[in-house]
C-alpha positions as CSV (number, residue, x, y, z in Angstrom):
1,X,73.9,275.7,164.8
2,X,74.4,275.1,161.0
3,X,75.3,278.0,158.5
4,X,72.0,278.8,157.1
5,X,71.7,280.5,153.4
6,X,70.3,283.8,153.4
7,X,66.6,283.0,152.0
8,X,64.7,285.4,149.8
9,X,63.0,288.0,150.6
10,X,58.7,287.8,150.4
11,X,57.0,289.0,147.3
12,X,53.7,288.0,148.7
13,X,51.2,290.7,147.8
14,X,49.9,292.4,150.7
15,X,46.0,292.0,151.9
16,X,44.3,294.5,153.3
17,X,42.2,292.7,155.3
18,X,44.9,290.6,156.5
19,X,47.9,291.9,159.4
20,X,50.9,292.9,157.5
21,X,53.4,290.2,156.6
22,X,57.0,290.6,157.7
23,X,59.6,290.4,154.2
24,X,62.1,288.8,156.5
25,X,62.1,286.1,159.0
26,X,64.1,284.9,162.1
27,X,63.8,281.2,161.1
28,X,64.1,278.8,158.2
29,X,61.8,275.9,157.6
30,X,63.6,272.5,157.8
31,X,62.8,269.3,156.6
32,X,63.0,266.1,159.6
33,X,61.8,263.0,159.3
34,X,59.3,261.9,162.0
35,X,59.4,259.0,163.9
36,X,56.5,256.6,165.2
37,X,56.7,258.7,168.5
38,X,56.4,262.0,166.8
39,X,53.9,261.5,164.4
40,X,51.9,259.8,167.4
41,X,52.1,262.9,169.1
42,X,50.9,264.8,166.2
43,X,48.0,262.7,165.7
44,X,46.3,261.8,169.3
45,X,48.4,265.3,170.7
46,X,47.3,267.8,168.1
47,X,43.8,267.8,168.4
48,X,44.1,268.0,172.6
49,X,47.1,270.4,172.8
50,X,47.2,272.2,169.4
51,X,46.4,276.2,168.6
52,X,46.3,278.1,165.6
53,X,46.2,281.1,164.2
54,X,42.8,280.7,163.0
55,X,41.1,281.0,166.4
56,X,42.4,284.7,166.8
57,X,42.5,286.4,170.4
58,X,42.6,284.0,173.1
59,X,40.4,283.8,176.0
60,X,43.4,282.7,178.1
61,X,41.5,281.4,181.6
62,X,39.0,280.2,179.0
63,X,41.5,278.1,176.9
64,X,43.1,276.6,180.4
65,X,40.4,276.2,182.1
66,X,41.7,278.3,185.2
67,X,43.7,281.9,186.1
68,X,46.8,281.0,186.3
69,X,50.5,282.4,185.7
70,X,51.6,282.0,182.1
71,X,54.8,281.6,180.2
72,X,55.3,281.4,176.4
73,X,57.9,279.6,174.7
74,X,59.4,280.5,171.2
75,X,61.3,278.0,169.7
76,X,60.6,275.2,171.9
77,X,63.0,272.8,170.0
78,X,62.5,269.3,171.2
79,X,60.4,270.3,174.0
80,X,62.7,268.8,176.7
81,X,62.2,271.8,178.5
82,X,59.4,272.9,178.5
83,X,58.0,269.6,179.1
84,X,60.6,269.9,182.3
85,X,59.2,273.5,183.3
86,X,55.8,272.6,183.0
87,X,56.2,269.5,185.1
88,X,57.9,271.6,187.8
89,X,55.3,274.0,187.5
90,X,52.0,272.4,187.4
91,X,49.9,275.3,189.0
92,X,51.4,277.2,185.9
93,X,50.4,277.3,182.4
94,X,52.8,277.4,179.2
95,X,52.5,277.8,175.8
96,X,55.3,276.5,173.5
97,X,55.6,277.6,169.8
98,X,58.2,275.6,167.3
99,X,57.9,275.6,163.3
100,X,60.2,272.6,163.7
101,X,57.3,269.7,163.0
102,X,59.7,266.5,164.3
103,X,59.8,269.1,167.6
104,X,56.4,269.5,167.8
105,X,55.5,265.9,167.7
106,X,58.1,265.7,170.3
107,X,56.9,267.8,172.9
108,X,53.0,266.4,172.0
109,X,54.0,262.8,172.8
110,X,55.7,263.9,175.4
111,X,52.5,265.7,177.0
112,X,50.4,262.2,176.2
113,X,53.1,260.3,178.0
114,X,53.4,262.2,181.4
115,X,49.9,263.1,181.2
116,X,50.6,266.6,181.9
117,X,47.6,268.9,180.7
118,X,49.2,272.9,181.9
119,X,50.6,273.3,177.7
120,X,49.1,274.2,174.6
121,X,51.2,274.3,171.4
122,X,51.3,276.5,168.5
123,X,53.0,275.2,164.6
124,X,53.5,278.4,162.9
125,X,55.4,281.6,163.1
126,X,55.7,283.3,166.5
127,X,55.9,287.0,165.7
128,X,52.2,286.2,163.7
129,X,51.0,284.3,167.2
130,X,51.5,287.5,169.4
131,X,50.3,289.8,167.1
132,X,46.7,287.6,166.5
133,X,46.0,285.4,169.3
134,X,48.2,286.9,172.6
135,X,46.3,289.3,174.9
136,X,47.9,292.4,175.8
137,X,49.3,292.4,179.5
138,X,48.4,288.5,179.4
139,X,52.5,287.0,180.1
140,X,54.1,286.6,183.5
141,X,57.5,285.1,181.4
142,X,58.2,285.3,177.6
143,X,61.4,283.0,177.0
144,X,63.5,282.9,174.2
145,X,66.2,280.3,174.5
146,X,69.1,279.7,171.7
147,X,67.6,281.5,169.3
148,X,69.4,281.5,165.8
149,X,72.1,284.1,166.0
150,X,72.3,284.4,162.0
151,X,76.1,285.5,163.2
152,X,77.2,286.2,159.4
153,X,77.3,290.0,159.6
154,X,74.9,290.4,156.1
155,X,72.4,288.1,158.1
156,X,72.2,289.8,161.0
157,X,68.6,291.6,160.3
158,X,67.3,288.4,160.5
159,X,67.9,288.3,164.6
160,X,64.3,287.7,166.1
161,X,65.8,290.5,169.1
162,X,64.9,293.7,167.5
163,X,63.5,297.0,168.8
164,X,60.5,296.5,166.9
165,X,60.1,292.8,168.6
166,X,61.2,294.0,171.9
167,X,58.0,296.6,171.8
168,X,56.0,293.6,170.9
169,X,56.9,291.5,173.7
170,X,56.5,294.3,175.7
171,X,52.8,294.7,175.1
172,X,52.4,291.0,175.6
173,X,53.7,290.9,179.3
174,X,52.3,291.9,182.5
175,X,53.6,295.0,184.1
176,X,56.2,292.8,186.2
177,X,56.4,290.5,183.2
178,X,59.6,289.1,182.6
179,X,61.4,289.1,178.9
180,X,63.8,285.9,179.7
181,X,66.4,285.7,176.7
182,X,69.5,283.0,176.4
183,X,72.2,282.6,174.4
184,X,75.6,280.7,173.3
185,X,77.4,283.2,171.6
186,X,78.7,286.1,172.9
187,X,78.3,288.6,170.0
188,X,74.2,287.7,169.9
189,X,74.7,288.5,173.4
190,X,75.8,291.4,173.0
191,X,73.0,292.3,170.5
192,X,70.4,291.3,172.8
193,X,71.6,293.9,175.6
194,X,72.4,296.4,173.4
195,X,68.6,296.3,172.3
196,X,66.8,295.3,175.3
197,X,69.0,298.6,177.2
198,X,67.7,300.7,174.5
199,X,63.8,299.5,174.3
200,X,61.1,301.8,176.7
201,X,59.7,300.3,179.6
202,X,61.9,297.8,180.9
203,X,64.5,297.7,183.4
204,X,67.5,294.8,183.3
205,X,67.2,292.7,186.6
206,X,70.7,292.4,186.5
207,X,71.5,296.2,186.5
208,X,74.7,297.2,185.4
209,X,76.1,293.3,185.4
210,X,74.1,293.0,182.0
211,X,73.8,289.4,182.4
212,X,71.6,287.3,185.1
213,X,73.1,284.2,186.3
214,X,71.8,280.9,184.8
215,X,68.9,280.7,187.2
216,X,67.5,277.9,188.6
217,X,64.1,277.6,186.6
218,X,66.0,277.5,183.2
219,X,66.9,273.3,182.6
220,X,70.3,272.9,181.3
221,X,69.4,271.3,177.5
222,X,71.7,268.6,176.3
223,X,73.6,270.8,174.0
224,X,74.1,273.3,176.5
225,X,76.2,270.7,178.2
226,X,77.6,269.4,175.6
227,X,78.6,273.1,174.6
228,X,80.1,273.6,178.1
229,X,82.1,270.6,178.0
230,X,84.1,272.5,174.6
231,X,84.3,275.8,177.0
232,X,81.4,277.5,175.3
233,X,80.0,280.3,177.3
234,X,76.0,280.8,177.5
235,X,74.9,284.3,178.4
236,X,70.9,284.8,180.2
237,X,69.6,288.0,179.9
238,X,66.1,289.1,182.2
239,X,64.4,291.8,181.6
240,X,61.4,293.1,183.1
241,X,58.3,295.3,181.7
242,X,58.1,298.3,184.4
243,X,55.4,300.4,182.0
């Protein structure tokens, strides 16, 4: 993960009819180029698989088609596995949410190639997605793999794993709902438990371990190998909404 400058902080004037806009955010913006694959998937992909903010509180069985169990995605990155999970899981539904547009076109030409039709995608900021278009008590999984750590000490508000965030994704699950977080370094780690201990209403399924084994339904990416191969440790953390 690269070293990322601290960015501003917003001076956007505040609306009144529009939901509050958070000064600081948990991800930067960054520039890819697209390839013929990509943009592919952004053009035939977008229109079949795409959301946005503009369509405000989903009708989730509506939107699918079906009742089904769901799982959101933030920060899908390439979509490699999501497109894997949702492949598995084809009586499931998924919906993945990257501002990374190279990653987006990804995991839409990916959905055109395998003909897989259990994913919708969102372009835009997650933390805005949950609070205007995500039921309440509408998530059986909410996953949040490799997020940025932002491990410089001054950048550490930045962390998307805050109390505030942890209440959010609260409301979002299902009583039984699972908060599914993973990371490669250990101080983020660390973070993450310390907050997710402290936040109402959920209980850590691995008790006083702290940390979950790598299960089973979470693909190994290729830079989690790769980071494996240089010893790197990578720390899951489940925690369930019990209120």
């Amino acid at each position: 993960m690269s070293d990322t400058p601290e960015l501003p902080e917003s001076a956007d004037t505040p609306n009144p009819e529009s939901p509050p806009r958070r000064a600081i955010r948990s991800f930067v913006m960054r520039a890819g180029r697209m390839t013929e694959g990509q943009q592919k998937g952004i053009d035939q992909g977008w229109p079949r698989f795409g959301l946005s903010l503009d369509q405000g509180m989903l009708d989730l069985d509506a939107l699918f088609g079906r009742s089904a169990p769901r799982t959101l995605e933030i920060g899908f990155g390439m979509g490699h596995s999501l497109l894997e999970m949702a492949a598995a899981a084809p009586q499931q539904d998924f919906i993945g949410i990257e501002v990374h547009r190279p990653g987006v076109g990804a995991l839409l030409n990916g959905l055109l190639t395998s003909g897989l039709s259990n994913v919708r995608v969102f372009d835009c900021d997650a933390i805005e997605v949950l609070n205007r278009c995500i039921p309440d008590g509408s998530l059986d999984r909410l996953l949040l793999f490799f997020p940025d750590p932002w491990h410089k000490k001054k950048h550490n508000k930045r962390r998307i794993v805050q109390p505030a965030f942890a209440e959010q994704v609260r409301r979002k699950l299902k009583v039984g709902g699972v908060f599914h977080m993973a990371t490669d370094w250990e101080h983020y780690a660390e973070h993450m438990l310390e907050v997710m201990s402290a936040a109402p209403g959920y209980r850590n399924q691995a008790g006083d371990a702290g940390y979950v084994p790598r299960p089973q339904e979470r693909p190994v990416t290729k830079f989690e190998r790769r980071g494996e191969r240089l010893g790197h440790g990578v720390w899951d953390l489940k925690f369930e909404r019990v209120e």
